[in-house]
Biopython code that builds the backbone (N, CA, C, O; Angstrom):
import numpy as np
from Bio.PDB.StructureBuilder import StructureBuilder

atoms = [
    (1, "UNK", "N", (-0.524, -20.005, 1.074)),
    (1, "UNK", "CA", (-0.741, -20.657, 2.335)),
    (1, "UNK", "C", (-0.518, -19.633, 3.444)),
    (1, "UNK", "O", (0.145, -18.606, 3.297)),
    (2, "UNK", "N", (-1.081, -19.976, 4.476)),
    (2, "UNK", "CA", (-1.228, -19.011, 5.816)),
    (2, "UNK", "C", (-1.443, -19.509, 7.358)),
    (2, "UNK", "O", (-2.451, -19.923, 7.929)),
    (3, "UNK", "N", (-0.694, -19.396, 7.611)),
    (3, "UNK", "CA", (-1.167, -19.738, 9.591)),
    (3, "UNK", "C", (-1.927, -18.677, 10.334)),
    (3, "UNK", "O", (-1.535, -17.512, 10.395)),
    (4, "UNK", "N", (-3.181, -19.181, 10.974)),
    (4, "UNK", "CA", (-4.082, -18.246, 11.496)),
    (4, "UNK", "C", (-3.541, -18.438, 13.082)),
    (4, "UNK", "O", (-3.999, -17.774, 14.012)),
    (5, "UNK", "N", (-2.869, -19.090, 13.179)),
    (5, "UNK", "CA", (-2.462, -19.231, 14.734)),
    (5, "UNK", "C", (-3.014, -20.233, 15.229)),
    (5, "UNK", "O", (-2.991, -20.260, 16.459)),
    (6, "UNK", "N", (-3.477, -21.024, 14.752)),
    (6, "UNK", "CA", (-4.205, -22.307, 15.190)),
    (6, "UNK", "C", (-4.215, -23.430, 14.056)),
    (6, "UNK", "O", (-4.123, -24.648, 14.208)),
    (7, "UNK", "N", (-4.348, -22.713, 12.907)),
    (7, "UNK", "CA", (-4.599, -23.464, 11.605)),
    (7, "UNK", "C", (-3.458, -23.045, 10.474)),
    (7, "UNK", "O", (-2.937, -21.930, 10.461)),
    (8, "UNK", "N", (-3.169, -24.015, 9.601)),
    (8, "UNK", "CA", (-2.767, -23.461, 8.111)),
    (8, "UNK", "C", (-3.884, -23.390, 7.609)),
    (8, "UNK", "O", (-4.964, -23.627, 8.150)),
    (9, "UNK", "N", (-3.618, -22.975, 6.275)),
    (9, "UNK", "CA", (-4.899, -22.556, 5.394)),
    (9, "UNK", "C", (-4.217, -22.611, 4.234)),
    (9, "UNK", "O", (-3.073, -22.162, 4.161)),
    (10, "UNK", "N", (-4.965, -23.278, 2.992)),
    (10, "UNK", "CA", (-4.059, -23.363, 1.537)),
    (10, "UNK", "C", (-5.154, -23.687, 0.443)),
    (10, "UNK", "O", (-6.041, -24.527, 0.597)),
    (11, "UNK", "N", (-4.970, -22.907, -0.683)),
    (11, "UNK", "CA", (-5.884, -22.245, -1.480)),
    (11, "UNK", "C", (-5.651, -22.402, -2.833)),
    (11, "UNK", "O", (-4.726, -21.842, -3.421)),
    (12, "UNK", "N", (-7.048, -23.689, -3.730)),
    (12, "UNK", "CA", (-6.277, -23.490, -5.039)),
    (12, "UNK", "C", (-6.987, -23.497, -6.008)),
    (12, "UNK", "O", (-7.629, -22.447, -6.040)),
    (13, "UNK", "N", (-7.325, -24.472, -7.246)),
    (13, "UNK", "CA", (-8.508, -24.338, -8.369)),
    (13, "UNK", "C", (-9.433, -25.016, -7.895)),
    (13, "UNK", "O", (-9.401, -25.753, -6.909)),
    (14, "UNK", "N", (-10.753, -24.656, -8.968)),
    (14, "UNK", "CA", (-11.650, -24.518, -8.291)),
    (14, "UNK", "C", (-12.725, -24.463, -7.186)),
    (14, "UNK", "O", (-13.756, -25.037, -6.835)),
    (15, "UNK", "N", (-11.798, -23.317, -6.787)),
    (15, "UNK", "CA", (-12.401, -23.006, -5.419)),
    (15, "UNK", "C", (-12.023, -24.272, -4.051)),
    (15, "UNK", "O", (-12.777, -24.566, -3.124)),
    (16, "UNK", "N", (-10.736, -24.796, -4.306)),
    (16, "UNK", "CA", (-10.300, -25.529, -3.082)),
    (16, "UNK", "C", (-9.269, -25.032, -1.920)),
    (16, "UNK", "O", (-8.046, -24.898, -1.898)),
    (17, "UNK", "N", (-10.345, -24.812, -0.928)),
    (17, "UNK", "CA", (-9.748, -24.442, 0.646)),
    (17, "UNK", "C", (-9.568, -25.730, 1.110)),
    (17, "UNK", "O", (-10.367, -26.650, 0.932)),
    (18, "UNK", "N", (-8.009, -25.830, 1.997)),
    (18, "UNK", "CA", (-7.446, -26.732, 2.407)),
    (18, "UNK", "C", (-7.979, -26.370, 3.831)),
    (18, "UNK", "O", (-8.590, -25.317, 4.014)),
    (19, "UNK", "N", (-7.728, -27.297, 4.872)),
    (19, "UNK", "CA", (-7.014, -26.595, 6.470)),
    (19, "UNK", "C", (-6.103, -27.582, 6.982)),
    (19, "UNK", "O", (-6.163, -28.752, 6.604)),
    (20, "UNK", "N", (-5.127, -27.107, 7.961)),
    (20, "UNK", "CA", (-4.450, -28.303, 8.360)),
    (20, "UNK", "C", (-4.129, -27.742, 10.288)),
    (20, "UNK", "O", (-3.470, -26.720, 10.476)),
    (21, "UNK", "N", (-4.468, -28.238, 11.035)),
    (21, "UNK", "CA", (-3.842, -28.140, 12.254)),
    (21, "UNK", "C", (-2.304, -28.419, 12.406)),
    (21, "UNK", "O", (-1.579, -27.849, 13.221)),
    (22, "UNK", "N", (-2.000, -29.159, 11.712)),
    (22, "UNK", "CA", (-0.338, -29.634, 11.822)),
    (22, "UNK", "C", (0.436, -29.516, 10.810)),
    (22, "UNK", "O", (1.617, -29.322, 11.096)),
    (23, "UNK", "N", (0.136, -29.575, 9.569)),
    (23, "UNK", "CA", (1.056, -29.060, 8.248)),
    (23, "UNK", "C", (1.176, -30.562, 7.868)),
    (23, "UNK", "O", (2.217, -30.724, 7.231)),
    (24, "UNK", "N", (0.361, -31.916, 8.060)),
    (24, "UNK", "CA", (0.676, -32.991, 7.949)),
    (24, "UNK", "C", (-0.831, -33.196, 7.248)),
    (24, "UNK", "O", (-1.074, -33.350, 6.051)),
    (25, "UNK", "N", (-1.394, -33.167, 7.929)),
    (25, "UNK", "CA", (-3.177, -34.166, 7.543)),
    (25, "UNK", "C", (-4.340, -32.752, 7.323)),
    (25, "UNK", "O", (-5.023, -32.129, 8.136)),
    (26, "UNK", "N", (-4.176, -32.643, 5.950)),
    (26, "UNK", "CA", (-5.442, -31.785, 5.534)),
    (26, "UNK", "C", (-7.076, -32.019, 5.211)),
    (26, "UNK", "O", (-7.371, -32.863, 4.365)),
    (27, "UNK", "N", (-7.979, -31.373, 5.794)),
    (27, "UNK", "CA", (-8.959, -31.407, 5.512)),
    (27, "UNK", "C", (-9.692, -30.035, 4.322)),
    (27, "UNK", "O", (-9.692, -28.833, 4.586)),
    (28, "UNK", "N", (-10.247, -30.668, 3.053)),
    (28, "UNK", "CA", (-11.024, -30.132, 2.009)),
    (28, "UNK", "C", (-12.359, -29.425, 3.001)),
    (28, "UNK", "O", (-13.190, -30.106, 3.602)),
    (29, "UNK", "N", (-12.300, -27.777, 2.985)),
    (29, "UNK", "CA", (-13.250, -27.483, 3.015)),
    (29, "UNK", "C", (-14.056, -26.723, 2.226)),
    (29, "UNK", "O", (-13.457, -25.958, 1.470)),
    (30, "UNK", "N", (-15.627, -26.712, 2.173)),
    (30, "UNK", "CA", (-16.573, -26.554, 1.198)),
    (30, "UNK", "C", (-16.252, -24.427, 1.475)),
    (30, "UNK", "O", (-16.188, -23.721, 2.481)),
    (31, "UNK", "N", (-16.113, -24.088, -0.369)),
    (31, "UNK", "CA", (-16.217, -22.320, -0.147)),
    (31, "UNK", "C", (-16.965, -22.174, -0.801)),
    (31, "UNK", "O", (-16.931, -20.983, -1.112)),
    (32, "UNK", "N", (-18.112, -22.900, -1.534)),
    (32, "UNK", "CA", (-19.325, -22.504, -2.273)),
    (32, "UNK", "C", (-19.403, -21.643, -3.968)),
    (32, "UNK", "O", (-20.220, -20.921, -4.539)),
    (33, "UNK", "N", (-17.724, -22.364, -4.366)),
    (33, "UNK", "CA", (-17.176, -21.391, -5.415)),
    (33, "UNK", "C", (-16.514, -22.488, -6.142)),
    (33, "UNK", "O", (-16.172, -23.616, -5.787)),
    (34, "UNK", "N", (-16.393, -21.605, -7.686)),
    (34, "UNK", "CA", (-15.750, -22.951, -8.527)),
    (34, "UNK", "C", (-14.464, -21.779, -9.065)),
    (34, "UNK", "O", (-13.416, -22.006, -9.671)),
    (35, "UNK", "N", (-14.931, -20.736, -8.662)),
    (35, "UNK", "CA", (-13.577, -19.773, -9.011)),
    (35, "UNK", "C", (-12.212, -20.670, -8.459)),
    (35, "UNK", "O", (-12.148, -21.578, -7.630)),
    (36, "UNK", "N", (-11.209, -20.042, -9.250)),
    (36, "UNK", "CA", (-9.700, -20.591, -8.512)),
    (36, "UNK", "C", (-9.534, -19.416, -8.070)),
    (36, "UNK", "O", (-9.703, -18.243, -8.403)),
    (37, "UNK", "N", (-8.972, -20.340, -6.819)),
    (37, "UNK", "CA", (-8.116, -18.926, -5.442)),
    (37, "UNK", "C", (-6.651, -19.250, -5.312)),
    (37, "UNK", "O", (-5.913, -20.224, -5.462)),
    (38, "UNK", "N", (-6.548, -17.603, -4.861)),
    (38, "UNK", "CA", (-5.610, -17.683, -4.931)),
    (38, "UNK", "C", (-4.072, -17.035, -3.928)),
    (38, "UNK", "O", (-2.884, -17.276, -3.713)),
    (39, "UNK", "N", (-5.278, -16.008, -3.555)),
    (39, "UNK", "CA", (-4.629, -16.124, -2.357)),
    (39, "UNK", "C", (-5.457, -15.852, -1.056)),
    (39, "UNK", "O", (-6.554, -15.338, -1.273)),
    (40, "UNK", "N", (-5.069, -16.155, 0.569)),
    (40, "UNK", "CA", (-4.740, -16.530, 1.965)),
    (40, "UNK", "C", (-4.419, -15.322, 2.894)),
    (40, "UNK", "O", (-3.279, -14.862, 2.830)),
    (41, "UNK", "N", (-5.107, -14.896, 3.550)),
    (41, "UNK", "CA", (-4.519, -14.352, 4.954)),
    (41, "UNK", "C", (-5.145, -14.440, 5.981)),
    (41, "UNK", "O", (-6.375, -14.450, 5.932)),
    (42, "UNK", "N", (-4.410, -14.533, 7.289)),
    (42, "UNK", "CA", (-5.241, -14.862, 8.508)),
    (42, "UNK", "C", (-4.938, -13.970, 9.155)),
    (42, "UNK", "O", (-3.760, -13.761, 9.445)),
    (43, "UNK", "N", (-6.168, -13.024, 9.646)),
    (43, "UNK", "CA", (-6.009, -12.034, 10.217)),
    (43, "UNK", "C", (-6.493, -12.186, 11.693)),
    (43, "UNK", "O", (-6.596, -13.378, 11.983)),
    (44, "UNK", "N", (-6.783, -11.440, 12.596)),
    (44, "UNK", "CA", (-6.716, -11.152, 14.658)),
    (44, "UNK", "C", (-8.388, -12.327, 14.590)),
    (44, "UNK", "O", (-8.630, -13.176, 15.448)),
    (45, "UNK", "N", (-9.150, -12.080, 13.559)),
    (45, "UNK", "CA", (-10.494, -13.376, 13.871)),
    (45, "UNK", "C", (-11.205, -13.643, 12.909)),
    (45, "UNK", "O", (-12.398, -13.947, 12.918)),
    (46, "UNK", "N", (-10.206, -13.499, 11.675)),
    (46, "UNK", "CA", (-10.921, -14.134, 10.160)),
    (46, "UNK", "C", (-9.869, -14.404, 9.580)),
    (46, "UNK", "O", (-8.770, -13.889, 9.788)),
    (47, "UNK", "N", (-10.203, -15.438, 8.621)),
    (47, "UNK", "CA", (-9.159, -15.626, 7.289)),
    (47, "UNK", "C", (-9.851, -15.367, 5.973)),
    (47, "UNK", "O", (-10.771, -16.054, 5.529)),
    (48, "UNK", "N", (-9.401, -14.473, 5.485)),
    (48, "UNK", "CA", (-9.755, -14.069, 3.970)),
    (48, "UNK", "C", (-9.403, -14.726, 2.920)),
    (48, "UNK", "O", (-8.205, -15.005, 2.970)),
    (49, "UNK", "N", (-10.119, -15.235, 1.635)),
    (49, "UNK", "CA", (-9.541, -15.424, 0.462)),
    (49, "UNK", "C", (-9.949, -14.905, -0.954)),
    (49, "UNK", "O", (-11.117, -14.679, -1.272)),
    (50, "UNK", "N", (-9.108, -14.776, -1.588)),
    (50, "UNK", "CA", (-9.787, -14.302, -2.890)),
    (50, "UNK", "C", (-8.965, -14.721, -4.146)),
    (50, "UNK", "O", (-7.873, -15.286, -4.194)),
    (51, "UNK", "N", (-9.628, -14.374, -4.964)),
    (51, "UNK", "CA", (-9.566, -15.526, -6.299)),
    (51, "UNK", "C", (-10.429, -14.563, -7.560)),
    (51, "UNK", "O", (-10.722, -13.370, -7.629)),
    (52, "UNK", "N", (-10.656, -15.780, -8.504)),
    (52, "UNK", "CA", (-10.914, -15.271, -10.217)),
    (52, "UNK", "C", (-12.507, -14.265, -9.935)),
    (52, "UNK", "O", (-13.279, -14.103, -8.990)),
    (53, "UNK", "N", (-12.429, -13.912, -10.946)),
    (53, "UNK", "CA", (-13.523, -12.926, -10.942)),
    (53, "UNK", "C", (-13.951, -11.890, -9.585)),
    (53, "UNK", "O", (-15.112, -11.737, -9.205)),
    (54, "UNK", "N", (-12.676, -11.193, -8.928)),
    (54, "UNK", "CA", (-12.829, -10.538, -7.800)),
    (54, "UNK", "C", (-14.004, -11.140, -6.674)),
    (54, "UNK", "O", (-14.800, -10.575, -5.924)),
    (55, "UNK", "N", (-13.730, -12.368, -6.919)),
    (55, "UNK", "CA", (-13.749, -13.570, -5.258)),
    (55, "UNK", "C", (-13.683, -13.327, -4.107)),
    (55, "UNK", "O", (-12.759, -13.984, -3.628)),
    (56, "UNK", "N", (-14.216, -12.666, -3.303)),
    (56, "UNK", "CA", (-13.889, -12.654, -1.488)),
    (56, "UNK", "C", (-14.645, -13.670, -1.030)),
    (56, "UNK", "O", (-15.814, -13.894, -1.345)),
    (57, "UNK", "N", (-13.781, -14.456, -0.072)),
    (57, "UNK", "CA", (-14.170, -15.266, 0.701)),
    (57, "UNK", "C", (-14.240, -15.060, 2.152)),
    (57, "UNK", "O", (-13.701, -13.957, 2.059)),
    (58, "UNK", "N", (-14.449, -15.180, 3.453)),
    (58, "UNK", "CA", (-14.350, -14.813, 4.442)),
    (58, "UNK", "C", (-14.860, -16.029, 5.358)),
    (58, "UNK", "O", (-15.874, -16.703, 5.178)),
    (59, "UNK", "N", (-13.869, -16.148, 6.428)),
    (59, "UNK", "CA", (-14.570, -17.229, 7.587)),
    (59, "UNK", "C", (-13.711, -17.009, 8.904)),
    (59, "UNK", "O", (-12.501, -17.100, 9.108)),
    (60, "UNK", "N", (-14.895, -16.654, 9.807)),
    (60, "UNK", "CA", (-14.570, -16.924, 11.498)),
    (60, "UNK", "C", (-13.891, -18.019, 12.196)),
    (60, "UNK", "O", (-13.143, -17.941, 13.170)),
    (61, "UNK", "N", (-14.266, -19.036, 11.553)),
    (61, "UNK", "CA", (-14.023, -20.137, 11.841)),
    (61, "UNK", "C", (-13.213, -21.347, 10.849)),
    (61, "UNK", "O", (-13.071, -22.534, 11.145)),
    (62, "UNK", "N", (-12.794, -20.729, 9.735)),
    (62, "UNK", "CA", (-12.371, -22.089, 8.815)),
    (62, "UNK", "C", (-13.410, -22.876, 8.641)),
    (62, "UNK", "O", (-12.994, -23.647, 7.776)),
    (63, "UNK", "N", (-14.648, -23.238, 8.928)),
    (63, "UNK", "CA", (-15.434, -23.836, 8.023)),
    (63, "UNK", "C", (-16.674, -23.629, 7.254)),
    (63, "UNK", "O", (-17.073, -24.388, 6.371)),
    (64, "UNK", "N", (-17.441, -22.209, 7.772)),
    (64, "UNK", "CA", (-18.001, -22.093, 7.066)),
    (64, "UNK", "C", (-17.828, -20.831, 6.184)),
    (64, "UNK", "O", (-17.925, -19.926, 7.013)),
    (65, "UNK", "N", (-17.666, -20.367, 5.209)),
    (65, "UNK", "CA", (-16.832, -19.358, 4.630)),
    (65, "UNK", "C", (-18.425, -18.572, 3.533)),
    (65, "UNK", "O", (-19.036, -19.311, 2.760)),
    (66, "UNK", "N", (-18.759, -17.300, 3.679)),
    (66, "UNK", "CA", (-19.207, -16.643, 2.865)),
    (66, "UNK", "C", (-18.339, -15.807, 2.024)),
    (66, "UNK", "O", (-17.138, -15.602, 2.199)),
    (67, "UNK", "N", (-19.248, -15.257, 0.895)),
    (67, "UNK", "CA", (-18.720, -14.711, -0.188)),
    (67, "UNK", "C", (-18.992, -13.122, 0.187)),
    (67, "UNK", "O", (-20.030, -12.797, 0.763)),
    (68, "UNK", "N", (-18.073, -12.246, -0.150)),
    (68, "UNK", "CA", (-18.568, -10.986, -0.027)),
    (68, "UNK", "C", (-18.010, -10.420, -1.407)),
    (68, "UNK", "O", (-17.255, -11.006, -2.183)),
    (69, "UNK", "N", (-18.497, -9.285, -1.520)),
    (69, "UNK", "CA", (-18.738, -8.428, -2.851)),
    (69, "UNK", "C", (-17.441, -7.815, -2.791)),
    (69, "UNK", "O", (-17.164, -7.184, -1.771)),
    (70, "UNK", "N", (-16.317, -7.929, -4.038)),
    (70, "UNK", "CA", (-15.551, -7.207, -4.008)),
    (70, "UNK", "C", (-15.741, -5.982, -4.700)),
    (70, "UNK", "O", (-15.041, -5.006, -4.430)),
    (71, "UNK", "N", (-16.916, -5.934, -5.853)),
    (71, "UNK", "CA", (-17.159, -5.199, -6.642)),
    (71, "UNK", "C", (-16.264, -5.059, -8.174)),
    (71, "UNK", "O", (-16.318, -4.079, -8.917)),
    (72, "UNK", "N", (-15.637, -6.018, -8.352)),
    (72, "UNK", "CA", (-14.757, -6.085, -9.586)),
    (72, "UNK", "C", (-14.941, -7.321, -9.695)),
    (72, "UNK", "O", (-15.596, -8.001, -8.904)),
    (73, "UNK", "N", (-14.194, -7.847, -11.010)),
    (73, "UNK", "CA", (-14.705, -9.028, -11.516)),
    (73, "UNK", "C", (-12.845, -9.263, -12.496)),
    (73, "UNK", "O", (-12.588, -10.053, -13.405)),
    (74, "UNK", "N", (-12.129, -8.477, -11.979)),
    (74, "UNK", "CA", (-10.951, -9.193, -12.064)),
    (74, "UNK", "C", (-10.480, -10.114, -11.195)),
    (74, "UNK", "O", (-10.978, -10.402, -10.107)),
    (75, "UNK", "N", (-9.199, -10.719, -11.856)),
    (75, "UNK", "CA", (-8.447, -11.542, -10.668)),
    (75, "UNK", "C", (-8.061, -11.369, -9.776)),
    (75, "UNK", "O", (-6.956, -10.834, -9.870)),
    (76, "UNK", "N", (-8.431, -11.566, -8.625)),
    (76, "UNK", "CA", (-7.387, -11.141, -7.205)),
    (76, "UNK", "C", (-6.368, -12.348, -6.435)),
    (76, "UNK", "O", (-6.620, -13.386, -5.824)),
    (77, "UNK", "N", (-5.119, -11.643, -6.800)),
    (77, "UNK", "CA", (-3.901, -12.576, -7.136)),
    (77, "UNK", "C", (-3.340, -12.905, -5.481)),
    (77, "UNK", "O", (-2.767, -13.879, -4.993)),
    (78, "UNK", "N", (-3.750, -11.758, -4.980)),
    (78, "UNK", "CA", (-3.341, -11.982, -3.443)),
    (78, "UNK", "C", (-4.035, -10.620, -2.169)),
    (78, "UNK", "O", (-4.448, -9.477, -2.363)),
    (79, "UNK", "N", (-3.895, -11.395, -0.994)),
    (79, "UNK", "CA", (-4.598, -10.158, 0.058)),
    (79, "UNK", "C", (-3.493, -10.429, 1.167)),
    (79, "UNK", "O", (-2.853, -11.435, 1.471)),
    (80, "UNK", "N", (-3.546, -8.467, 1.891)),
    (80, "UNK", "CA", (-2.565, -8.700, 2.668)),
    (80, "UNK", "C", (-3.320, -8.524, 4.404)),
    (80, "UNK", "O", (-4.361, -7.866, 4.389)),
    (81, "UNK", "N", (-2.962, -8.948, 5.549)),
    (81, "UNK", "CA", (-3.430, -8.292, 6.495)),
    (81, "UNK", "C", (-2.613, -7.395, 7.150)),
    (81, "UNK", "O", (-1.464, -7.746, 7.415)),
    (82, "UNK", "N", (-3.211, -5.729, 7.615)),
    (82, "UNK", "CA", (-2.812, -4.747, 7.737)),
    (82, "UNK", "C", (-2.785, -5.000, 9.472)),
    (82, "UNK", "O", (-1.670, -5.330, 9.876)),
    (83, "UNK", "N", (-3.550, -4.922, 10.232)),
    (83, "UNK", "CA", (-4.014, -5.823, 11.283)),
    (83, "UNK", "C", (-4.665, -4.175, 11.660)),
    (83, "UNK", "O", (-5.360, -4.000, 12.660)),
]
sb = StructureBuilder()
sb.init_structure("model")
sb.init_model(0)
sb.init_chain("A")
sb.init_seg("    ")
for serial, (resi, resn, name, xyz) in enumerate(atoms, 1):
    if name == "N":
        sb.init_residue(resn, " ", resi, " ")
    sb.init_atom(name, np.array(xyz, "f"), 0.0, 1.0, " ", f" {name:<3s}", serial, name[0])
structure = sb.get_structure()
């Protein structure tokens, strides 16, 4: 889980992105993946995620999230932001 400064963010099997404005009432959003994720970071104007089969996820906004190429096809257990 992660606070982008506006949002939490929480990340789990297959391919389920949470969001929550308050840490109370979450909304399921769509990441176009059945991989499990696994981990969250919210960085200065994206939140990243990644997951099974070297998974990147990426979104500006928390709702619509593309996939980018990690180039591996292991697990990625967690991401950090460097800023």
């Amino acid at each position: 889980m992660c606070w982008s400064g506006s949002s939490f963010y929480a990340v789990g099997d297959d391919g389920l992105i949470l969001s929550s404005a308050n840490g109370s009432s979450w909304i399921k959003r769509s990441s176009g993946t059945t991989e499990d994720l696994w981990g969250v970071v919210a960085g200065k104007d994206r939140v990243v995620v990644v997951g099974g089969a070297g998974k990147i996820l990426s979104s500006s906004n928390g709702y619509a999230w593309y996939s980018e190429n990690s180039g591996i096809f292991s697990i990625l257990y967690d991401v950090t932001w460097t800023g």
